[in-house]
N, C-alpha and C positions, 0 to 999 in steps of 0.2 A: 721466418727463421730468425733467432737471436744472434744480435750480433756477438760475436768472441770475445770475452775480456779478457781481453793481455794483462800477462805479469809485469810490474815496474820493471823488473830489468830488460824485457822485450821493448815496451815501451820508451826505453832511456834511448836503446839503438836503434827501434827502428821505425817510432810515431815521426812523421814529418819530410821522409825520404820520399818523395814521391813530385816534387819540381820540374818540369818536363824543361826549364830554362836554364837550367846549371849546364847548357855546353857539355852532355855527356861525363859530368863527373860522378862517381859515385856517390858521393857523400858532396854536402851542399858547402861552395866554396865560401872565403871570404872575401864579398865584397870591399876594397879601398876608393871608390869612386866617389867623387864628394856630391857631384850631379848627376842628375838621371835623367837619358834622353828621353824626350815628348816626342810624337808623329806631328803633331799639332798644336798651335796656340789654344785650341778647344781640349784640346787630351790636358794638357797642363791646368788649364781652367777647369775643368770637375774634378782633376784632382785637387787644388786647390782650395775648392769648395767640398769637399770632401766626400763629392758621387764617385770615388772611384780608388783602390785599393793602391795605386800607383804610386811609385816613390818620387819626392822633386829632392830631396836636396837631401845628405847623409845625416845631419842633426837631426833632423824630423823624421826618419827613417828610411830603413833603408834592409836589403835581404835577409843579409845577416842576422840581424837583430829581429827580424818579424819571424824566422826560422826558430830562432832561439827564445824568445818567449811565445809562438805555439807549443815548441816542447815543454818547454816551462808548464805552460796551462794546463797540458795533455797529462805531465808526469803528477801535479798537486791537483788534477781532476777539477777544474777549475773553467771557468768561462774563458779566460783570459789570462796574459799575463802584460806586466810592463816592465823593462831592462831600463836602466839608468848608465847613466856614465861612471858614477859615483855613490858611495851610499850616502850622501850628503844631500844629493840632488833626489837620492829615493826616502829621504825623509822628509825634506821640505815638501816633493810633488803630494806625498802621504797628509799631508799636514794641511796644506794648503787645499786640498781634494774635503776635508772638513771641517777648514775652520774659516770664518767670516772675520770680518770687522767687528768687533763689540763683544767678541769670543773669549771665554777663558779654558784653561784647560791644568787640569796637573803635571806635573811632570816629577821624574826623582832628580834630587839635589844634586846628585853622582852621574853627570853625562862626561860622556868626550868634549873636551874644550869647544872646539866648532859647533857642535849641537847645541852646546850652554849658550853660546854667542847668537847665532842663529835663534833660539828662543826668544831669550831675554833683550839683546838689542835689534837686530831683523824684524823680528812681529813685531817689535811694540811700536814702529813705524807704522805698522797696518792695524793700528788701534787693536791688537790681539796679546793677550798679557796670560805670560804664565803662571802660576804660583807653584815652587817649587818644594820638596816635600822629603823628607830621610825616606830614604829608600829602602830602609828596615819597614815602614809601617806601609810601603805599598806590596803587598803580596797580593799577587795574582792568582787564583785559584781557576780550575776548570771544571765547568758540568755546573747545569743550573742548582743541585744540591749546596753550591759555596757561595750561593749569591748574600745571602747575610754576612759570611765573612768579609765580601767583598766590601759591601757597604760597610759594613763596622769599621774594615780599617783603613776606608777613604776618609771618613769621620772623622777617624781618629788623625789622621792626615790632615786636614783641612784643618782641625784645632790648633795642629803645631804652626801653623803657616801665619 
């Protein structure tokens, strides 16, 4: 039998309600615990090492947050999701997740102050350099039919640089 495909709005309320630990709430609380008890110096150890789904500490995760990007994943049909503290921290993690040392990348000339600082002084510490670019000549286009426009006005990009 097929399974049912829910409507996003079904899905918004009610992918993820199914936590048999939430203490009889209906809807999943919010955790403020900064630690999370272990049975065992072994239970803490594979989580640790990361055989085991368990939360140790609230910066590394914790219910709330693993609730919240399931839904996340469930709602944009997605494998996954990741929640940040910040969007600052969810652009770095972004960044950092594909770029190396020896790296370059574009970017447009017109960011948020901290993103520009973050760029230009941050990476260039991890031998990672941006070159940045009027953000008239970077148009993004969608569906592989725009991929020449794409490249034409990276082109064109990259000559102003």
């Amino acid at each position: 039998m097929k399974p049912i495909e829910y409507k996003f709005e079904t899905k918004a309320i009610h992918d993820g309600i199914k936590d048999k630990r939430w203490e009889g709430a209906t809807l999943p609380p919010i955790f403020q615990s900064a630690a999370h008890y272990h049975e065992s110096a072994d239970s803490l150890s594979q989580t640790f090492a990361g055989q085991s789904q368990d939360h140790i500490y609230m910066r590394l995760s914790n219910p709330t947050n693993r609730f919240l990007e399931e839904k996340l994943g469930s709602l944009e049909s997605g494998k996954a999701a990741v929640v940040t503290s910040s969007g600052m921290a969810a652009i770095n993690n972004a960044c950092m997740t594909l770029l190396r040392a020896g790296d370059e990348f574009v970017a447009s000339s017109s960011l948020f102050m901290s993103t520009y600082g973050l760029f230009t002084n941050i990476y260039s510490r991890y031998n990672i350099q941006v070159k940045l670019a009027d953000p008239c000549l970077l148009r993004f286009s969608v569906g592989i039919e725009h991929i020449d426009d794409i490249c034409g006005d990276l082109e064109q990009a990259l000559e102003k640089i």
